[in-house]
Each structure stands twice: as C-alpha cells, then as structure tokens.
VMD Tcl script that draws the C-alpha trace (Angstrom):
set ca {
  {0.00 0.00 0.00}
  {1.34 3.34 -0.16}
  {2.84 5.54 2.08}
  {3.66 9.19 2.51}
  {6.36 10.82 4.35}
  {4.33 14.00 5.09}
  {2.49 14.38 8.50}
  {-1.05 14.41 7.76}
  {-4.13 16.37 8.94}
  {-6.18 14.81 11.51}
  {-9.33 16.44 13.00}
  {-11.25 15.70 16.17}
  {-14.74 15.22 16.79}
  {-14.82 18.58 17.51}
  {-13.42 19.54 14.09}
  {-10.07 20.87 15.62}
  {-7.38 20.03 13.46}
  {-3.96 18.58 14.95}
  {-1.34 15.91 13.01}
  {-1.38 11.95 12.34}
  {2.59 11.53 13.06}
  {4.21 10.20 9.79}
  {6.11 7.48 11.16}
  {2.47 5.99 12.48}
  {0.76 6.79 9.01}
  {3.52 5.42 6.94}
  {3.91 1.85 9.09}
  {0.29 1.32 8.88}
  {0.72 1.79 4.93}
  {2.92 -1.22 5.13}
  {0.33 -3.48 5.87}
  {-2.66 -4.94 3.77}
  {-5.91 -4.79 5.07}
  {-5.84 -9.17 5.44}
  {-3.20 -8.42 7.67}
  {-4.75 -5.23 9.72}
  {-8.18 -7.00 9.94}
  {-6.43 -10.52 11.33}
  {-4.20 -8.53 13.51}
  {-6.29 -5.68 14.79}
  {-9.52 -8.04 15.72}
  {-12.47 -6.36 17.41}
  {-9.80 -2.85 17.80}
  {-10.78 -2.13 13.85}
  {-13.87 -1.91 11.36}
  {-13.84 -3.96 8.75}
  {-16.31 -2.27 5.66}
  {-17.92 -5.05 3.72}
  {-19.73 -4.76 0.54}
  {-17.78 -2.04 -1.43}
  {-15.47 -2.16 -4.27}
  {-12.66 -0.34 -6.26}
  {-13.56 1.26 -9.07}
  {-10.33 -0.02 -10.37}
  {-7.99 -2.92 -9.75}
  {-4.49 -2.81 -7.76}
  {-6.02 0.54 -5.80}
  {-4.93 1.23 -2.53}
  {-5.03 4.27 0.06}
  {-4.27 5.12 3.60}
  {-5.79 8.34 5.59}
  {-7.16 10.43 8.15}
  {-11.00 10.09 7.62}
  {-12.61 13.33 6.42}
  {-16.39 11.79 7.12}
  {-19.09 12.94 5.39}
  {-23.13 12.18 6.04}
  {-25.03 13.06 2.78}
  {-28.50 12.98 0.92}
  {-29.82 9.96 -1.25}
  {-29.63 10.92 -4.37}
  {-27.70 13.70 -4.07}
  {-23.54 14.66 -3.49}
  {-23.20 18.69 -2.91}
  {-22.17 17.51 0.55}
  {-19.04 15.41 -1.20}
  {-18.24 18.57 -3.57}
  {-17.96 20.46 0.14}
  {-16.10 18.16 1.24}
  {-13.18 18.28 -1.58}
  {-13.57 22.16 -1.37}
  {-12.36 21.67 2.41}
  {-10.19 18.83 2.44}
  {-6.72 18.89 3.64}
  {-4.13 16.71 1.38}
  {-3.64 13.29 2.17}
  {-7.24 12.74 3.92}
  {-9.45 9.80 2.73}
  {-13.34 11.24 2.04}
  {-15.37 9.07 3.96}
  {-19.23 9.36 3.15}
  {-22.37 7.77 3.78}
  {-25.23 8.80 1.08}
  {-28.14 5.81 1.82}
  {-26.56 3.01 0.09}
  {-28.84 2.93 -2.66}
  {-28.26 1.76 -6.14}
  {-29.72 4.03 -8.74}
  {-28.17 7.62 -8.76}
  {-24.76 7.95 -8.71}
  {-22.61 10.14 -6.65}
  {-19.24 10.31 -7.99}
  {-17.74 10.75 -11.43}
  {-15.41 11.52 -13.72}
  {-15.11 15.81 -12.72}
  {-15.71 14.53 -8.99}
  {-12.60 12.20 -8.89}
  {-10.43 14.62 -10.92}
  {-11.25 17.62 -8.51}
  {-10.33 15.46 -5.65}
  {-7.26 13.75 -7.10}
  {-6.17 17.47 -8.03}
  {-6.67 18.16 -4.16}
  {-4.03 15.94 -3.26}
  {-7.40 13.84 -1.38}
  {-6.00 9.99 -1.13}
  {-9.12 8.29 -1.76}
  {-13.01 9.04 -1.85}
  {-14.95 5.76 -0.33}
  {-18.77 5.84 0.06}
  {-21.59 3.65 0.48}
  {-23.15 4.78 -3.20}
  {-22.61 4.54 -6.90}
  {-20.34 5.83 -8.94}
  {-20.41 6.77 -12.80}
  {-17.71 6.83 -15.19}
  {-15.87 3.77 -14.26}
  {-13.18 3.88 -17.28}
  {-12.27 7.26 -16.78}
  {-11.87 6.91 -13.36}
  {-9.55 4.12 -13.98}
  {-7.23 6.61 -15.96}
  {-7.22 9.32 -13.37}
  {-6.15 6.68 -10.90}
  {-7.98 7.72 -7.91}
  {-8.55 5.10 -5.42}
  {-12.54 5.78 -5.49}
  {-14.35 2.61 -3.14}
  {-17.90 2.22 -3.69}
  {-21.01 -0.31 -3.96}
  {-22.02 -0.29 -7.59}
  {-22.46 1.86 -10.73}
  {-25.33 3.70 -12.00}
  {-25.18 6.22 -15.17}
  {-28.09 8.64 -13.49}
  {-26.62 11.49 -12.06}
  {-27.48 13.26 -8.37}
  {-29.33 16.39 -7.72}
  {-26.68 19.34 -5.96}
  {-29.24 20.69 -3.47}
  {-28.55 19.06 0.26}
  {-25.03 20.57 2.12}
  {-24.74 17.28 4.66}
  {-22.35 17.20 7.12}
  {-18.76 17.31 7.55}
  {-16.47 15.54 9.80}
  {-19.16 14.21 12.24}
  {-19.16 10.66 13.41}
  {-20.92 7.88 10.68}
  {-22.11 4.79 10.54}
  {-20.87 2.82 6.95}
  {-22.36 -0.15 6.60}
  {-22.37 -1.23 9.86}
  {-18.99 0.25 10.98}
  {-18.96 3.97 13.10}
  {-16.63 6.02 11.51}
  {-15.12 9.17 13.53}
  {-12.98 12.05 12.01}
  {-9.67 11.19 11.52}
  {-9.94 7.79 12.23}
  {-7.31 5.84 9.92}
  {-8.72 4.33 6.77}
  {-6.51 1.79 5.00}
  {-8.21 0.21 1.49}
  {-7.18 -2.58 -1.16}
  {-8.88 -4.82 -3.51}
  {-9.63 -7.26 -0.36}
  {-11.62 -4.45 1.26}
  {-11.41 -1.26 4.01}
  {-10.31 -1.03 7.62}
  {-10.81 1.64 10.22}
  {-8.27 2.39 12.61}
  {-9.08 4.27 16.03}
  {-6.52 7.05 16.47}
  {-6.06 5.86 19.82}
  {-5.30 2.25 18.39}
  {-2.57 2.61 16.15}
  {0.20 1.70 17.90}
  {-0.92 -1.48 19.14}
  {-2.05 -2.10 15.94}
  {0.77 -1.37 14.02}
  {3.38 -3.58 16.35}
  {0.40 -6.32 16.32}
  {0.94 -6.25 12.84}
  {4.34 -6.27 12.47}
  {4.44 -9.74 15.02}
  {1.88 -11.01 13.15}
  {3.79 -10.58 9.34}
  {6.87 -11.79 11.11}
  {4.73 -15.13 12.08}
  {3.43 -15.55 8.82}
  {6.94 -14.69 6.92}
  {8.49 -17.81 9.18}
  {5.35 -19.82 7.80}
  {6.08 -19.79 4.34}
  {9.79 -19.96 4.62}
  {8.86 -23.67 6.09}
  {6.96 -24.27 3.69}
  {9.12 -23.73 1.21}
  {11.04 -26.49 2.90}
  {8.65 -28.73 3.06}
  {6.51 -28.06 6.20}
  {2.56 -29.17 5.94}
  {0.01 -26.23 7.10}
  {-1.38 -28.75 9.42}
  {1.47 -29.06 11.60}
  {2.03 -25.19 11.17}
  {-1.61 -24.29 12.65}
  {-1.63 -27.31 14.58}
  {-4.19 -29.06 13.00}
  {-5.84 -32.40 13.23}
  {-5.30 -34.92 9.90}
  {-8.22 -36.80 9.33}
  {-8.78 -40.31 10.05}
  {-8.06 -42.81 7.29}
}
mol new
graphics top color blue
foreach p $ca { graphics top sphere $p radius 0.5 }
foreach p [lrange $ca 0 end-1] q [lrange $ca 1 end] { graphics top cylinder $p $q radius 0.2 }
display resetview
C-alpha cells in the first residue's frame, strides 16, 4: 500500500485540526488490510460490501467523514472544497443503487486536491475514466443517473458505513480485499500487532518452502483414514 512521508491532517470530533505523526501513518501503509483485519480483531472496522472502481487501488488516511443525501452529493463537492491533502473522504449517502454520486469531474477535482481516496456507500459513474485518473474511489455499484446538488450534509461528524462507526480522523486503509478503520487511539498497538503477526506468517512460508505441511504449522488435526 502506499505511504507518505508527510504528517497528515487529523481532526477531532470537535473539528479541531492537529497531526497523524508520519512514522504511524507510513507503518500502517505497510500493511494490507488481510493483515490489519487478522491482527487488529475487534480494535478495527472492517467495511464489507464495497469495491474499487479499479484494480491494484490502494489508500491510507485520516477520515474526512461525510453524512449526505440519497440521491444527491453537494455535501461530497464540500467536502473536496475543504479537504486537507492526504485525507481519505469518507461518506455515507443511503446506500442505494440508482443515482450515482461520484464521477469523472468529482474524482479529478479530488485527485487534483491531493485527497488519497473518496470511499462511500453509493454509486459511482464513469468507471473507465476513473480508472485513468487513478484515484482510489471505493464504492457499492455503478449507475449512469446522475445526483441532484441541493442538500449541504455534514462534515467531519461521526458515521455509521455499513455497519462500521466512523469518527474524524480515524485511519482508513483500502485494497482490492476491502477497508479497515483504525481508532486514532489504536494505532500503535495495531501497528506492532501487525508487524508480530507478518513476522509469524513470513516464518510460515519460509517452512513451507522447505517442506513443512500447514497442518502441523496451525496445529491441526489430519483426518482419520
């Protein structure tokens, strides 16, 4: 996944803006999201049921959360407007299935924002092009109606995606497997949990390189002949 050397914006619930250290953002960039979601257990969200809009995408940020209208994504164009580089648009717009909520102009005036990613529970439009503009852009299906610009939402309040409560500036890490949320306050452990747990599985496949059967590895039972 990639990383960035830059300290990045993080804001509390109370919209106060202080700094995600680098060295915490760029080791949790490290990591896949199989390996955050294995090591961080109940600590993280795991965000079922959305896509990339293109393969091989991947992003890490400070949540800039956004709670929309069906049908409708002025509340996402505010939300590029006041973005700080290197944050991850977070937004939750009803989950439904026929408008969509992102395109082509969208993604570009984001990507030329310096935002890492935009990841909502909505459609997008445009798929190709957003492919060539290579925004990470995570989302749950495609529609080619587009939304009505009427309804401001909010900004960096807490949300509920698909199941998962969302807060501002809570870490968001995304791949093709899927999307984790980070707590601030859980990083750390996270991060060395991680770390042990890539060590583990980097001794695992150096034995079986040599030979070693994944039953005795995970201590498994054979079955009965």
């Amino acid at each position: 996944m990639r990383t960035r050397s830059e300290r990045l914006p993080h804001h509390s619930n109370e919209g106060s803006p202080v700094t995600v250290d680098s060295l915490t953002h760029s080791a949790l960039g490290e990591f896949a999201t199989a390996l955050l979601a294995s090591a961080g257990g109940d600590r993280v969200g795991v965000v079922l049921g959305l896509e990339s809009a293109w393969p091989g995408a991947s992003a890490i940020g400070p949540a800039l959360t956004v709670r929309g209208a069906p049908g409708d994504n002025l509340a996402l164009h505010q939300a590029i407007y006041e973005a700080e580089p290197g944050e991850v648009i977070v937004a939750t717009v009803g989950g439904g299935q026929e408008i969509a909520h992102c395109g082509d102009v969208l993604a570009l005036a984001a990507r030329e924002r310096g935002i890492a990613a935009i990841i909502l529970d909505g459609c997008i439009r445009d798929r190709a092009a957003l492919a060539r503009l290579g925004l990470p852009v995570f989302h749950r299906g495609t529609s080619p109606r587009g939304p009505g610009k009427h309804d401001p939402g909010e900004l960096r309040v807490p949300i509920e995606l698909l199941g998962v409560t969302i807060n501002p500036g809570d870490l968001v890490c995304a791949d093709d497997d899927g999307i984790v949320v980070v707590p601030h306050a859980q990083a750390e452990d996270v991060i060395a949990d991680a770390a042990a747990l890539e060590a583990r599985e980097q001794g695992f496949v150096a034995q079986i390189m040599d030979g070693a059967s994944t039953l005795d590895l995970f201590s498994l039972p054979r079955r009965q002949s």
